[in-house]
C-alpha positions as CSV (number, residue, x, y, z in Angstrom):
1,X,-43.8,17.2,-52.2
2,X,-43.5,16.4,-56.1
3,X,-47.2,15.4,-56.3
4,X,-50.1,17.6,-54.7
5,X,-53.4,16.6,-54.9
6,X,-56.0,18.8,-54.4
7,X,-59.4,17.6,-54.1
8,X,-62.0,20.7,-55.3
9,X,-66.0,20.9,-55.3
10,X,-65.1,24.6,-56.8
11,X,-65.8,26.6,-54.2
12,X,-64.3,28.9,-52.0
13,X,-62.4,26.7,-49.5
14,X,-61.0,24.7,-52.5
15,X,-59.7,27.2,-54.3
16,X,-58.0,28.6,-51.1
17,X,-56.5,24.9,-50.9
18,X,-55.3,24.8,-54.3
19,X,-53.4,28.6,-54.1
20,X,-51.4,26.9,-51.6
21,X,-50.9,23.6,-53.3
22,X,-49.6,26.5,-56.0
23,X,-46.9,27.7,-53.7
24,X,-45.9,24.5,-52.5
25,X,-45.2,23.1,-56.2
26,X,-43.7,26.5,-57.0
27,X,-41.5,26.5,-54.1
28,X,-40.6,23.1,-54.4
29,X,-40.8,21.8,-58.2
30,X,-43.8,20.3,-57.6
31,X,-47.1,19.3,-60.1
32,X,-50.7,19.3,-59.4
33,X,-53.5,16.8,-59.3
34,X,-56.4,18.5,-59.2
35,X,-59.7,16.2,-58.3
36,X,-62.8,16.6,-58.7
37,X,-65.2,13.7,-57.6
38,X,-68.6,12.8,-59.2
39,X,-71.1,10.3,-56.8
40,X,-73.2,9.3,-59.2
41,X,-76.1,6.1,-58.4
42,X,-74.6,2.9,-59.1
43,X,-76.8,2.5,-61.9
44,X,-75.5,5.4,-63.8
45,X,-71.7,4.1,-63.4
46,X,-69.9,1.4,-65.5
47,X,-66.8,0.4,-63.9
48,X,-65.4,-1.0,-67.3
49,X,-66.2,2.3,-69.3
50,X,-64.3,4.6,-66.9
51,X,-67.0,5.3,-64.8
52,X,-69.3,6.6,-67.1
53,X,-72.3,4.3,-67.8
54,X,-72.8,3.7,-71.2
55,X,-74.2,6.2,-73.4
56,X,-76.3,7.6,-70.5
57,X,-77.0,11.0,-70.9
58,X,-77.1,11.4,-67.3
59,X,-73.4,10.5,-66.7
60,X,-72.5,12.3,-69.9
61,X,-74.0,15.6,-68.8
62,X,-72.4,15.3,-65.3
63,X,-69.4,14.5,-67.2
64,X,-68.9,17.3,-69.7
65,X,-70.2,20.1,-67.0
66,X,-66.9,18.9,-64.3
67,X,-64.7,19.3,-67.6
68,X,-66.1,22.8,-67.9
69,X,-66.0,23.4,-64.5
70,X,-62.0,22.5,-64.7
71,X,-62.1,25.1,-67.3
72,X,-63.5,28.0,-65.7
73,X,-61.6,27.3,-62.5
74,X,-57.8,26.5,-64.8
75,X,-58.9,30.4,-66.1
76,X,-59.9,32.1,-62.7
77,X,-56.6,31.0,-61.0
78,X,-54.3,31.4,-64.1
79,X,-51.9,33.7,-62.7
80,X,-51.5,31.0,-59.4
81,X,-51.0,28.2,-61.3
82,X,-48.8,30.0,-64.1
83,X,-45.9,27.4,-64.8
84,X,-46.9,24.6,-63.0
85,X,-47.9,20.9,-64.4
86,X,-51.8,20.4,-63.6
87,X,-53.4,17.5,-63.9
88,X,-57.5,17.1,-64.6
89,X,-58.6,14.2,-62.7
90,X,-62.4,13.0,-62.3
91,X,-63.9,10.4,-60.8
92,X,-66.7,8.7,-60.3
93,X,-66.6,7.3,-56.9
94,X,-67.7,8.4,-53.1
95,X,-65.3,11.7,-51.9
96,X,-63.1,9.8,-49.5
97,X,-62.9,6.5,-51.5
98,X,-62.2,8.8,-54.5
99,X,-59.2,10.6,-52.6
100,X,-57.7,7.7,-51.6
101,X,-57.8,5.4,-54.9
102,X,-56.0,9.0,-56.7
103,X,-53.5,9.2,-54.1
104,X,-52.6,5.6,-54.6
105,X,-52.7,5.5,-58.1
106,X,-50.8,8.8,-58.8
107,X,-48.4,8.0,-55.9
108,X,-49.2,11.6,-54.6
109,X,-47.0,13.5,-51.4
110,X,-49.3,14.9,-49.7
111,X,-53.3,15.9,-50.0
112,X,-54.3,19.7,-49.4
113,X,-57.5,20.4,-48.6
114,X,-60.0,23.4,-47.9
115,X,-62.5,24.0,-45.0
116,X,-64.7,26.4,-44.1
117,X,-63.9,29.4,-41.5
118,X,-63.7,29.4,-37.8
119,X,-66.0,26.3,-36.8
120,X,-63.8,24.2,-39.8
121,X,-63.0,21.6,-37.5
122,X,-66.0,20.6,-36.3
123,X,-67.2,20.2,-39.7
124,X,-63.9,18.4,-40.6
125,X,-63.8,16.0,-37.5
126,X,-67.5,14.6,-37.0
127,X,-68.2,12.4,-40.3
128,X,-67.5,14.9,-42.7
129,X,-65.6,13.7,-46.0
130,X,-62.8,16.1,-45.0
131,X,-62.7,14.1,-41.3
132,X,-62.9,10.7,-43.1
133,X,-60.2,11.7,-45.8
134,X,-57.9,12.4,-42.3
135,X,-58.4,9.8,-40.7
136,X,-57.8,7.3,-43.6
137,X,-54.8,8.8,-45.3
138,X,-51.3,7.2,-45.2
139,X,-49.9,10.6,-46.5
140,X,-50.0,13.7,-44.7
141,X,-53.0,16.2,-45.0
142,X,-52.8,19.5,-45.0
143,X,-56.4,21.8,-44.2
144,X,-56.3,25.0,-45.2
145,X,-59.1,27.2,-43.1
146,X,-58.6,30.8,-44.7
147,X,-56.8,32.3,-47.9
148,X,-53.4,32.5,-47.5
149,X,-51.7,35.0,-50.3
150,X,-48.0,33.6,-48.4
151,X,-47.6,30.4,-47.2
152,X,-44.6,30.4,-45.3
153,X,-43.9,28.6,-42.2
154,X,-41.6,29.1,-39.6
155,X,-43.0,28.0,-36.4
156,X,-44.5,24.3,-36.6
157,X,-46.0,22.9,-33.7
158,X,-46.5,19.8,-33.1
159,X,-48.6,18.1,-29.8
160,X,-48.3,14.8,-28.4
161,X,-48.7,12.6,-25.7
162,X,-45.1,11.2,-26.0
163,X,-46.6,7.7,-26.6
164,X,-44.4,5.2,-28.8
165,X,-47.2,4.6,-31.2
166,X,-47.0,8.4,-32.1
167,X,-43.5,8.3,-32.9
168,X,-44.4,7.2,-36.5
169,X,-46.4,10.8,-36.7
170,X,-43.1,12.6,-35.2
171,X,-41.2,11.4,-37.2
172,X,-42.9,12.2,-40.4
173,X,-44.0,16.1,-38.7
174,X,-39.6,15.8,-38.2
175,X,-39.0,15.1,-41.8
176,X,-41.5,17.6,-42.6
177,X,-40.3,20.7,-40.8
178,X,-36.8,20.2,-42.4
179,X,-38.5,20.6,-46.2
180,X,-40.0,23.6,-45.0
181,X,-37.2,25.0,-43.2
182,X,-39.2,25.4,-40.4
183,X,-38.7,25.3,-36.8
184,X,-40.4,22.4,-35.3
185,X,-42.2,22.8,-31.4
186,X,-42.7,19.2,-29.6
187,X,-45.5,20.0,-27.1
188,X,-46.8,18.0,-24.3
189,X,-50.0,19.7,-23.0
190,X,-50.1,18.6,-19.3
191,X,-53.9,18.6,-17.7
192,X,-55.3,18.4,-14.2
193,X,-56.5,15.1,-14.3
194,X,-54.0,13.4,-16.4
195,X,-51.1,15.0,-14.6
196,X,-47.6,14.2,-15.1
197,X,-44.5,14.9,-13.1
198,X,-41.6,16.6,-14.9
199,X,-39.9,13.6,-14.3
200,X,-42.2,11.1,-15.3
201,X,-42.4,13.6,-18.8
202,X,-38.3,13.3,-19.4
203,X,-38.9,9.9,-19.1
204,X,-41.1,9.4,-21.7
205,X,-39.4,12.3,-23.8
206,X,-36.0,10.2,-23.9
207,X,-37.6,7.0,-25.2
208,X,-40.0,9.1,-27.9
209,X,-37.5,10.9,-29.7
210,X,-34.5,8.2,-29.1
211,X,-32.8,8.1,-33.1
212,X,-34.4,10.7,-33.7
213,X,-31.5,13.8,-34.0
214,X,-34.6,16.7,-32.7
215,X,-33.4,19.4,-31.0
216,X,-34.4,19.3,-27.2
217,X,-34.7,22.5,-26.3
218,X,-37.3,23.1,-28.8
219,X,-39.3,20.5,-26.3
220,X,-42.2,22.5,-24.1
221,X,-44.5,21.0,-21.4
222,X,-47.5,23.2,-21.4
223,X,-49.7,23.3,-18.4
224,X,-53.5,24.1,-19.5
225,X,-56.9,22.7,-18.3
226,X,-57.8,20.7,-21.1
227,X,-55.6,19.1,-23.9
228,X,-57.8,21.7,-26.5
229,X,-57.7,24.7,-24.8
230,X,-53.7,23.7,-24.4
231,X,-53.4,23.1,-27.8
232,X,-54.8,26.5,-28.7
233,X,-53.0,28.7,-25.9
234,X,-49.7,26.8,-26.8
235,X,-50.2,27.5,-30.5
236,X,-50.7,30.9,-29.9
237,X,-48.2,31.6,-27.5
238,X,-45.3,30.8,-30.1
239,X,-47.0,31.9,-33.0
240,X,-47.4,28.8,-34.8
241,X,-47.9,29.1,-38.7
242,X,-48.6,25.4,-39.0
243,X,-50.2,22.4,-36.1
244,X,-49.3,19.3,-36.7
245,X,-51.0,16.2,-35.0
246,X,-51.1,12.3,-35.3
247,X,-54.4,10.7,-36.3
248,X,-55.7,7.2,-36.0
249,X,-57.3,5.5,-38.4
250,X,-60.8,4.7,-37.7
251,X,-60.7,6.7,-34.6
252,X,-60.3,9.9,-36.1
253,X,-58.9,13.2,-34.3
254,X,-61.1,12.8,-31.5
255,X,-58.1,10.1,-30.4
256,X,-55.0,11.7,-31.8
257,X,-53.3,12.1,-28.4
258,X,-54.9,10.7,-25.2
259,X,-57.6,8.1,-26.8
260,X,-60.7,10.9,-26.0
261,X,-59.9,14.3,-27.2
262,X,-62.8,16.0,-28.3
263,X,-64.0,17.4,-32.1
264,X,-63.7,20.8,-30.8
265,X,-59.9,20.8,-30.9
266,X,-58.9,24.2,-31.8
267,X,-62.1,24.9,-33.4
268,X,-61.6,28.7,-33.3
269,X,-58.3,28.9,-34.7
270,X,-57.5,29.7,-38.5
271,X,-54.1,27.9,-38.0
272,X,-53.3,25.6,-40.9
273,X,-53.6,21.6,-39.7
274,X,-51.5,19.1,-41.3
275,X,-52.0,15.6,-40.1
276,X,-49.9,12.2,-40.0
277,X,-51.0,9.0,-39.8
278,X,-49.9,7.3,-36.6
């Protein structure tokens, strides 16, 4: 996690975001990006000039006010940032189109994000820019819900269905838990009416984590009436600091583990959720 980026529209949620991407590069020698995306109309952007069309005052004046922005906010969270590499980034291009392009062209670790309070993921997962940020991402995403003065994480849970194509998010949700010395909880959330046998779960168990050197007993089968309300009563029972999950591309979290998981996945949780792309 040597490159953070941390997309802001300077408001609360992203500057709850960014105090953690602080402790994150503090912990772990890490430098900022800090982004900050201007959508402009086409005809005020010239691709050749950096974005910025022309001598329009328009784009100028959207210009010069980020850049002050940047200012007021680098002053406001002085004492987080103290000693950390920050970079200014702005560009002039659609939010999740924008995220992307910096990630790729910075080679960033991982993108953290802000969202608003309790009912955050049903703003992040219907067509917001958060949700299409997610669901696009070849780097993990981390959504921070509420201000977190520590980030420390020491139970990490992480659901699945145990399918082979989610192995790829395991994996990386693995490799994760080990840079944040954090205990990591495989969950399968067993429902009524996709029931499966202990048996048939080993089964499937066995073949998803084969090469992969993850501690069995930290596997849990969790018996609940939906796949949310499992997710949320699992979460809670171990006291996870972090939930992990896979996402698919264009399908979004509504399919992270059985193909029709609904946007209200732990809607009413203030958990941290960092997502992998399966």
């Amino acid at each position: 996690m040597k490159r953070i980026l941390v997309p802001t529209d300077f408001s609360l949620p992203a500057d709850n975001a960014l105090k953690v991407a602080a402790q994150i590069a503090k912990k772990y020698d890490g430098e900022i990006y800090i982004l900050h995306l201007l959508e402009l109309p086409l005809q005020l952007i010239d691709p050749l000039n950096e974005g910025i069309g022309g001598d329009l005052p328009e784009s100028m004046f959207f210009l010069k006010l980020a850049h002050k922005k940047f200012a007021e906010l680098l002053d406001k969270m002085s004492y987080h940032l103290e000693g950390i590499k920050i970079h200014e980034v702005v560009e002039f291009n659609s939010t999740s189109d924008g995220v992307l392009s910096t990630v790729k062209k910075y080679d960033c670790d991982i993108i953290v994000m802000g969202s608003n309070g309790s009912d955050c993921l049903q703003d992040i997962f219907i067509g917001s820019n958060t949700e299409k940020v997610v669901r696009s991402s070849k780097i993990p995403v981390l959504v921070i819900k509420k201000e977190m003065p520590i980030f420390k994480i020491e139970n990490f849970a992480f659901v699945s269905n145990l399918t082979i194509k989610n192995r790829k998010a395991f994996k990386s949700a693995f490799e994760f838990s080990k840079i944040l010395n954090a205990q990591l909880h495989l969950a399968y959330i067993n429902t009524p009416n996709k029931f499966k046998t202990t048996e048939e779960i080993d089964s499937f168990l066995d073949e998803f984590i084969s090469g992969i050197n993850y501690d069995i007993s930290q596997f849990h089968i969790y018996n609940d009436v939906t796949v949310e309300r499992g997710i949320r009563n699992f979460s809670s029972k171990i006291n996870a600091d972090l939930i992990g999950i896979g996402t698919h591309g264009r399908k979004g979290i509504s399919h992270f583990i059985s193909g029709s998981i609904a946007e209200g996945v732990v809607n009413h949780v203030q958990t941290p959720i960092l997502t992998f792309k399966i």
